[in-house]
C-alpha positions in Angstrom: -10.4 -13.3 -4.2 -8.1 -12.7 -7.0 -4.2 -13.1 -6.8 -2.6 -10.0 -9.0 1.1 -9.6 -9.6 1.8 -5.6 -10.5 4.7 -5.9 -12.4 6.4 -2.1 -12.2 5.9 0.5 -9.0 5.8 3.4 -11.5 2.5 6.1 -11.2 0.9 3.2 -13.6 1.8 0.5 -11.6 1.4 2.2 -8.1 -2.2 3.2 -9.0 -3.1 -0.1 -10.5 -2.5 -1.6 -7.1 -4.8 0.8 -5.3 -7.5 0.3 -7.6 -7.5 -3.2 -7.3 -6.5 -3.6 -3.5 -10.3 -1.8 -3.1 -11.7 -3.8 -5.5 -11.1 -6.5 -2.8 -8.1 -8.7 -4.7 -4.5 -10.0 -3.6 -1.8 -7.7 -4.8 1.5 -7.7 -5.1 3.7 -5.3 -6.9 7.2 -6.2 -7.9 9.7 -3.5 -8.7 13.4 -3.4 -9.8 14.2 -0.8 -8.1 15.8 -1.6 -4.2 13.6 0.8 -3.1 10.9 4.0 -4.2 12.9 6.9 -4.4 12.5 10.5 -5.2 13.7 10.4 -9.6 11.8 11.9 -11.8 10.9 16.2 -12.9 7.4 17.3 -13.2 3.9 16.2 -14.4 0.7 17.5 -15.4 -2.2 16.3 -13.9 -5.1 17.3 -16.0 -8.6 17.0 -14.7 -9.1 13.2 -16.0 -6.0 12.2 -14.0 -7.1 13.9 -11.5 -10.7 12.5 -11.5 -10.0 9.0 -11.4 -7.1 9.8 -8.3 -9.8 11.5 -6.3 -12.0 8.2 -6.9 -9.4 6.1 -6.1 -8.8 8.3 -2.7 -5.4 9.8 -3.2 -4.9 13.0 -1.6 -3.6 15.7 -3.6 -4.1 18.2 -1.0 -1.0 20.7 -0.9 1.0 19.0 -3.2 1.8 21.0 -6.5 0.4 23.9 -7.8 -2.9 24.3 -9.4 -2.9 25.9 -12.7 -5.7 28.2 -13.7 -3.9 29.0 -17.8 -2.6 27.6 -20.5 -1.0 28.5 -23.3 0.7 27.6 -26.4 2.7 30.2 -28.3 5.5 31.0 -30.9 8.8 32.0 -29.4 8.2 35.5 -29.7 4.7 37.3 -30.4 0.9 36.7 -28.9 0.0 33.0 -27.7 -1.7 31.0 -30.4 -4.2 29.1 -27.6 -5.4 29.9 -24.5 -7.3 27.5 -22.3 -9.0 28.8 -19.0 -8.4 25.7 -16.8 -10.2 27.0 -14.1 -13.6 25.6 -15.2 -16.3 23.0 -14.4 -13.9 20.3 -15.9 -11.8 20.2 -12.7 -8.3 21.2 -11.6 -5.3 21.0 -13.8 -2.0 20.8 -11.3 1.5 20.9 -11.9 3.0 18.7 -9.5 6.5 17.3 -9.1 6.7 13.8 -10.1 8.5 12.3 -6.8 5.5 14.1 -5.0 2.9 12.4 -6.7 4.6 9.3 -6.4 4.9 9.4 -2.5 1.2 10.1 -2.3 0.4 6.7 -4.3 2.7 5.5 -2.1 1.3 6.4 1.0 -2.6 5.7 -0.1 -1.6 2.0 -0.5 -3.2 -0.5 2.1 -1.4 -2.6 4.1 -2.7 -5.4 2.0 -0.5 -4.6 -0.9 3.0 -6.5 -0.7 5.9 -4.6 -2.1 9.0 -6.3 -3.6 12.1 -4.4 -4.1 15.2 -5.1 -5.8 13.6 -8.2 -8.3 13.0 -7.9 -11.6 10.4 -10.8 -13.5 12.2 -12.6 -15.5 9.4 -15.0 -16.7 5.4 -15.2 -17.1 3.7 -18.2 -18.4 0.5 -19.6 -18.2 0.0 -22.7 -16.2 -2.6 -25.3 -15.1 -4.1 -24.2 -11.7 -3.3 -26.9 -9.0 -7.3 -27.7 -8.6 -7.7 -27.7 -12.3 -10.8 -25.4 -12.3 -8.7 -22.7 -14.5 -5.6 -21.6 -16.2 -3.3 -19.3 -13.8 -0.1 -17.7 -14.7 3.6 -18.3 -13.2 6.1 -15.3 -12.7 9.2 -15.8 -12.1 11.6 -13.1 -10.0 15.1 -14.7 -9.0 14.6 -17.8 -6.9 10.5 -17.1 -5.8 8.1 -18.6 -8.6 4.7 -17.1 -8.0 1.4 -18.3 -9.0 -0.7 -15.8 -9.7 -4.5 -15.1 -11.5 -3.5 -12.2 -13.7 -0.3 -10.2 -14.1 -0.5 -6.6 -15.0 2.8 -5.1 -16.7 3.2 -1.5 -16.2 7.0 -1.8 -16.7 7.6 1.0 -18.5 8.4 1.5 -22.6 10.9 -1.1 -22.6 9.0 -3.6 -20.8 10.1 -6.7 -20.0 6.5 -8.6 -19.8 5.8 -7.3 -22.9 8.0 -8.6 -24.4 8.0 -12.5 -22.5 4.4 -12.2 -23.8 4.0 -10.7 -27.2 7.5 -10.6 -28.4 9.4 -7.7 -29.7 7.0 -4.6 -30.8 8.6 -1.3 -33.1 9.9 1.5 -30.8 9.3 4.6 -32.7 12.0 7.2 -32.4 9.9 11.0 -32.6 12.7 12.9 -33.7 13.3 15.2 -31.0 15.4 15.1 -27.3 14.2 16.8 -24.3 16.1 18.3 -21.3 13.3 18.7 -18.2 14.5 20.4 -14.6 13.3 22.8 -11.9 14.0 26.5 -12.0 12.8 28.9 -9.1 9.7 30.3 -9.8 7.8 33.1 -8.9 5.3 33.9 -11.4 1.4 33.2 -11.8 -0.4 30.0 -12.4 0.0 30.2 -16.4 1.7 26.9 -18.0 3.2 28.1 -21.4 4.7 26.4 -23.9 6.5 28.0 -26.3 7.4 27.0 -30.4 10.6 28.3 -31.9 12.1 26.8 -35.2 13.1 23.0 -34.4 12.5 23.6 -30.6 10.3 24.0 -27.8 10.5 25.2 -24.2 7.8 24.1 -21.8 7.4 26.1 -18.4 4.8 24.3 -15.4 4.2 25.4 -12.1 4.8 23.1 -9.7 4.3 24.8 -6.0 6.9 25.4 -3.3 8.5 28.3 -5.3 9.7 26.3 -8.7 8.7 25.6 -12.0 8.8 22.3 -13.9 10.7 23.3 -17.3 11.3 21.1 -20.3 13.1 21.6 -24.0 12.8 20.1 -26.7 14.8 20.0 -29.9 15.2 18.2 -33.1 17.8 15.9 -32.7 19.3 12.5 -34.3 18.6 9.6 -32.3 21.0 9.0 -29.5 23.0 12.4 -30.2 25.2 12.9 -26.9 23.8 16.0 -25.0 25.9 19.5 -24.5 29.0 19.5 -21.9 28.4 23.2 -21.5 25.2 25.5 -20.3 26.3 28.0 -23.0 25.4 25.5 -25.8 21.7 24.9 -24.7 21.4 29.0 -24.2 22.9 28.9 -27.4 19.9 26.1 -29.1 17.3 27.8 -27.6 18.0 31.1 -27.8 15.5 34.0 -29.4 12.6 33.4 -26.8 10.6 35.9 -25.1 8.6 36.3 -21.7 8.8 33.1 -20.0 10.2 30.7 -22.0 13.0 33.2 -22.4 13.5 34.5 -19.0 13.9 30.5 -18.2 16.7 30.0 -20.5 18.6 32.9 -19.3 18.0 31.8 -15.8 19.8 28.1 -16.4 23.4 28.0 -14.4 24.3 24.2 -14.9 23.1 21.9 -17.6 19.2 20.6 -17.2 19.3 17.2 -14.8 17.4 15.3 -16.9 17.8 14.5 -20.8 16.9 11.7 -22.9 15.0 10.5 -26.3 11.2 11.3 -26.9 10.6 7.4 -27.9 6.9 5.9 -27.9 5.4 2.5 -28.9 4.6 2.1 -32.7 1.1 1.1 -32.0 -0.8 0.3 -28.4 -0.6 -3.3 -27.6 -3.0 -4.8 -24.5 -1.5 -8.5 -23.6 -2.2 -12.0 -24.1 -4.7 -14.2 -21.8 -4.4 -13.1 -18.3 -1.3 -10.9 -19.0 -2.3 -7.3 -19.5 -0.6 -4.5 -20.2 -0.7 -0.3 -18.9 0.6 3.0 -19.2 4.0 2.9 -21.6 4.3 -1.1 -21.7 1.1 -0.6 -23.7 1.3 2.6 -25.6 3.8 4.5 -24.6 3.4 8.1 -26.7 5.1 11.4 -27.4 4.4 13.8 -24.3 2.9 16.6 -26.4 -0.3 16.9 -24.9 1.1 16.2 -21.2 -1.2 13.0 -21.5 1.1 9.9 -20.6 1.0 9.4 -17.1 -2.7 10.7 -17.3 -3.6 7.2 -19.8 -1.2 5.1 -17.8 -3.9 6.3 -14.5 -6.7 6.0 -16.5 -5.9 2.3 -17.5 -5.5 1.8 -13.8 -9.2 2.2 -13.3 -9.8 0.4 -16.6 -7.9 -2.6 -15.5 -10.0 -2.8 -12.4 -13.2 -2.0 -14.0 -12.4 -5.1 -16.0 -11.6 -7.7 -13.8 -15.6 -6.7 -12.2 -16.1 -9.5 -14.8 -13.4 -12.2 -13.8 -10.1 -12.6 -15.1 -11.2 -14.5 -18.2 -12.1 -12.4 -20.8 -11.0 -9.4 -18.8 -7.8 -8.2 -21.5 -10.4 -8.3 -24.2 -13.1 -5.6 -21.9 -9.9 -4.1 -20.9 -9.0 -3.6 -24.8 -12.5 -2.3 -26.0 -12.3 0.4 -23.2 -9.0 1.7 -24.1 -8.1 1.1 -27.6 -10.0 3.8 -29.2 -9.3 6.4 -26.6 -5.7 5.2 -26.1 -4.6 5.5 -29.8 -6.5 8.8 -30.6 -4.5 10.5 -27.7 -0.8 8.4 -29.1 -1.8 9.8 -32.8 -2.8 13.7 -31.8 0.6 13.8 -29.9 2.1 12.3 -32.8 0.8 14.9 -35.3 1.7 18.1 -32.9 5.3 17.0 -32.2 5.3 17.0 -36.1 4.0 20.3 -36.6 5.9 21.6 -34.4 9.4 20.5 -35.0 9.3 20.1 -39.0 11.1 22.0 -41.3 13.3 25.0 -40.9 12.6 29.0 -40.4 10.9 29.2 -43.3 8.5 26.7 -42.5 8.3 27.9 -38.9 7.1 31.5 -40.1 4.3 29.6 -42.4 3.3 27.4 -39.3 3.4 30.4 -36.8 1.1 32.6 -39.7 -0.9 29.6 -40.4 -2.0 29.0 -36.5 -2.0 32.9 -35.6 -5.2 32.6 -37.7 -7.0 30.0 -35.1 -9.1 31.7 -32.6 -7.7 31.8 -29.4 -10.2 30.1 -27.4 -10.2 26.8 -29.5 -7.8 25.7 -27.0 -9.9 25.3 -24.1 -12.3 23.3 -26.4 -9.4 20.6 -27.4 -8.7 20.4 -23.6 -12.0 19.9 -22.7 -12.5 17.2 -25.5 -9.3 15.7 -24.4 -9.8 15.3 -21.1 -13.9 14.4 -21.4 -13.6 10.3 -21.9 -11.3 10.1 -18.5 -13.9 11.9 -16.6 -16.6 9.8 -17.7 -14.6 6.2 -16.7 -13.9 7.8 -13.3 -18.0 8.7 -12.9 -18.6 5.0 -14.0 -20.3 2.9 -10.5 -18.7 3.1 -7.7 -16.1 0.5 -6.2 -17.5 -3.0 -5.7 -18.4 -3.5 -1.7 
């Protein structure tokens, strides 16, 4: 049996330690945090997330809201792409992100030890005791743990990353986002809309709200608004939804930070492996980094099928191509959408009035293809 040390009780880190609790090994996760508490706004759970959850046995049932549209559109004017979502591919759901936690939560066996309240402060490789291998020491505070593989899904300023590979280039994307709830009670329709330097994002989440999010070009690090009437004020000149959400804001959003993502995807070193933003954290312009970070999850399990040595380099070859294609795509849309001024807005907005409508049930499908196939891979090992 395998000894793993889950460094991180994020949705990476969380479903890392299912998966590999039913692949039969030891885990323990080990999170900073005193305790797994309810943070976070909304996610979208498109059907690969969703795919490899079901495999892993997490029920979904009644939380969120299943989404049957999307759409992306200019701030005022007809949408730009439509994807019907309620295909073959399988459901899309808007879910709050405290929801999905507590469901990881709750699916984990016994098995799995939890550690609040420590953060590692060291990982190195050491000589196993019986000399038949190399094993790796993690330090937390006072307990020193010997462990066969560490997995650090720590988040985009992880510390294990940076114990094992040293210091990697945190990309700044140019734009700041503000995310909340507001009340909703509209259809099933996600919709995000483009205005000139900004976006607003609308995502039905169940129980009568909406998961919202705006972005907005932005220096690095600029302090957020004091006052409602400034963000109104940013973001004003949208229609239908988008609109009707900024005029329905009474206090400033909860939730505001710095859309920053890893330079380039980065896996580990020896039986130190890295998930989910420690690896490749990405813009969230396709609404795809939780869904990688679950993805991985499986990966990382899939892996170790093999044994611990050599597992970060099958680990690698299943992710890297899929991984980066997803960090660069978001790249490039946050781009389009966010460079230049009105002028350049009213080219972009011409320029993509031209696509057909429909292509965008095609890039969803293409996007979302890959993470079906790795859940469909054999079933878990008896």
């Amino acid at each position: 049996m395998t000894n793993a040390l889950v460094v991180g009780g994020g949705i990476g880190g969380l479903t890392t330690a299912l998966a590999l609790a039913q692949e039969g090994h030891r885990v323990t996760v080990v999170e900073q945090a005193p305790r797994f508490e309810a943070v976070g706004s909304g996610i979208v759970l498109a059907p690969n997330a969703v795919h490899v959850l079901r495999r892993l046995g997490v029920d979904l049932t009644g939380i969120g809201r299943v989404i049957d549209r999307s759409e992306v559109r200019p701030a005022t004017g007809r949408a730009w792409f439509v994807a019907d979502l309620a295909g073959s591919d399988g459901p899309t759901v808007g879910v709050p992100r405290p929801a999905l936690h507590a469901a990881l939560a709750e699916a984990l066996p016994a098995s799995v030890e939890i550690v609040h309240g420590r953060r590692v402060e060291a990982v190195e490789p050491v000589a196993s005791a019986d000399g038949t291998g190399a094993r790796v020491a993690a330090r937390w505070g006072e307990t020193v743990r010997h462990v066969d593989v560490v997995i650090g899904a720590d988040g985009l300023r992880s510390a294990v990353r940076e114990i094992v590979v040293g210091p990697r280039r945190l990309r700044y994307s140019g734009t700041t986002c503000w995310r909340g709830f507001t009340p909703w009670s509209g259809g099933a329709t996600a919709v995000e809309a483009w205005g000139t330097g900004t976006r607003v994002g609308v995502v039905p989440t169940g129980g009568g709200s909406a998961y919202y999010y705006l972005v907005r070009t932005a220096p690095q690090g600029e302090p957020g608004p004091t006052e409602v009437s400034t963000i109104r004020r940013w973001f004003a000149g949208y229609e239908g939804v988008a609109g009707r959400v900024i005029e329905a804001l009474e206090a400033l959003p909860p939730l505001h930070h710095d859309l920053i993502e890893l330079d380039r995807p980065v896996w580990g070193s020896g039986r130190v492996l890295l998930l989910g933003d420690a690896a490749h954290a990405m813009t969230p312009n396709q609404g795809q980094g939780a869904a990688m970070a679950i993805e991985d999850a499986l990966a990382v399990a899939l892996a170790l099928r093999g044994g611990v040595d050599g597992a970060l380099e099958r680990y690698a070859r299943m992710r890297s191509r899929r991984v980066r294609r997803v960090q660069l795509s978001s790249r490039l849309i946050g781009r389009v959408a966010h460079t230049g001024g009105p002028r350049v807005a009213r080219m972009r907005d011409a320029v993509l009035g031209l696509a057909p409508a429909t292509s965008g049930g095609r890039a969803v499908r293409r996007l979302v293809a890959p993470g079906i196939a790795l859940a469909a891979r054999s079933a878990p090992a008896e």
